[in-house]
C-alpha positions in Angstrom: -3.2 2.6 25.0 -2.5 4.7 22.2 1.4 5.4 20.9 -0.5 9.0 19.9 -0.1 9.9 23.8 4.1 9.0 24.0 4.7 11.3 20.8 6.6 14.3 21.5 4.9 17.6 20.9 6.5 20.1 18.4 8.3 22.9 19.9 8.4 25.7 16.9 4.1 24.8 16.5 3.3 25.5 20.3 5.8 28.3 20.8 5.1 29.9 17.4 1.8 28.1 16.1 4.3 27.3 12.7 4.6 23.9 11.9 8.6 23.0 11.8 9.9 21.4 8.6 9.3 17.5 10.9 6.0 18.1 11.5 4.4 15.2 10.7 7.5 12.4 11.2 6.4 10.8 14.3 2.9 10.2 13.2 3.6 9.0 9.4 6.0 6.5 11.3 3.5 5.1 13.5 1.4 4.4 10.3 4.1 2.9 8.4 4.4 0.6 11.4 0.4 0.1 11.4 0.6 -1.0 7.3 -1.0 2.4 6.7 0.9 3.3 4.2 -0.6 6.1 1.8 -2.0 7.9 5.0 1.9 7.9 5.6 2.9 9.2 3.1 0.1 11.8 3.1 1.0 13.4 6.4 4.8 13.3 5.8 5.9 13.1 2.4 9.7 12.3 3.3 9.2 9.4 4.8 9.4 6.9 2.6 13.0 8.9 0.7 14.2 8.8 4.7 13.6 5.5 5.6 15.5 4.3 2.2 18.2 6.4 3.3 18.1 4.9 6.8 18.7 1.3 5.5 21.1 2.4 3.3 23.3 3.8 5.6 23.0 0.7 8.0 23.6 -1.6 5.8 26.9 0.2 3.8 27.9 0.1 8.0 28.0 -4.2 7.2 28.1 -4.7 3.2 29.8 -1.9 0.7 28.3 -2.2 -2.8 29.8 -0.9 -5.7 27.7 2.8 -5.5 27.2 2.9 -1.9 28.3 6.8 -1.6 26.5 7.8 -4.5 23.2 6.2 -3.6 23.3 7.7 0.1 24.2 10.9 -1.3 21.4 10.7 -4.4 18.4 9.7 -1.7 20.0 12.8 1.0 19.2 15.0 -1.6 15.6 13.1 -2.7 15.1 13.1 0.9 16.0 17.3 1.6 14.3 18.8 -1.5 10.8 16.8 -0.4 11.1 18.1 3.3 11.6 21.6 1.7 8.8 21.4 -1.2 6.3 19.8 2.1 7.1 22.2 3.9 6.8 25.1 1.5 3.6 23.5 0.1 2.2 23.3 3.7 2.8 27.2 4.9 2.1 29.1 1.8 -0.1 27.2 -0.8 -2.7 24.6 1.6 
């Protein structure tokens, strides 16, 4: 049984044939989950920026630091401008 088979097909790359600006998410996770970590980050770039953000925002939900808002805020915007650059990078230059 493969998780490959439970993944949920993008909507904008079989309607349009244009991969979306998530392309890539579901199967980076799954390899961050399998210890495969550079082939992670080599299909979706964000992922590591998103899943900092992720724990940051739990945990501020339990425990507020001293710079809380300003991390969260400071790794949103890490985490936007590398889904834009990926995605740029991925229709126009590769």
């Amino acid at each position: 049984m493969t998780f490959e088979n439970y993944m949920f097909p993008c909507l904008s790359k079989s309607l349009f044939g244009l991969e979306c600006m998530g392309c890539g998410f579901q199967r980076s996770l799954l390899f961050v989950f399998q210890g495969k970590f550079a082939a992670a980050f080599w299909m979706y770039p964000a992922i590591y920026p998103l899943l900092i953000l992720a724990v940051l925002i739990i945990l501020t939900r339990f425990f507020k630091f001293k710079f809380h808002q300003k991390s969260i805020n400071i790794f949103s915007l890490i985490s936007i401008g590398t889904i834009i650059s990926n995605y740029i990078i991925k229709q126009f230059i590769l």
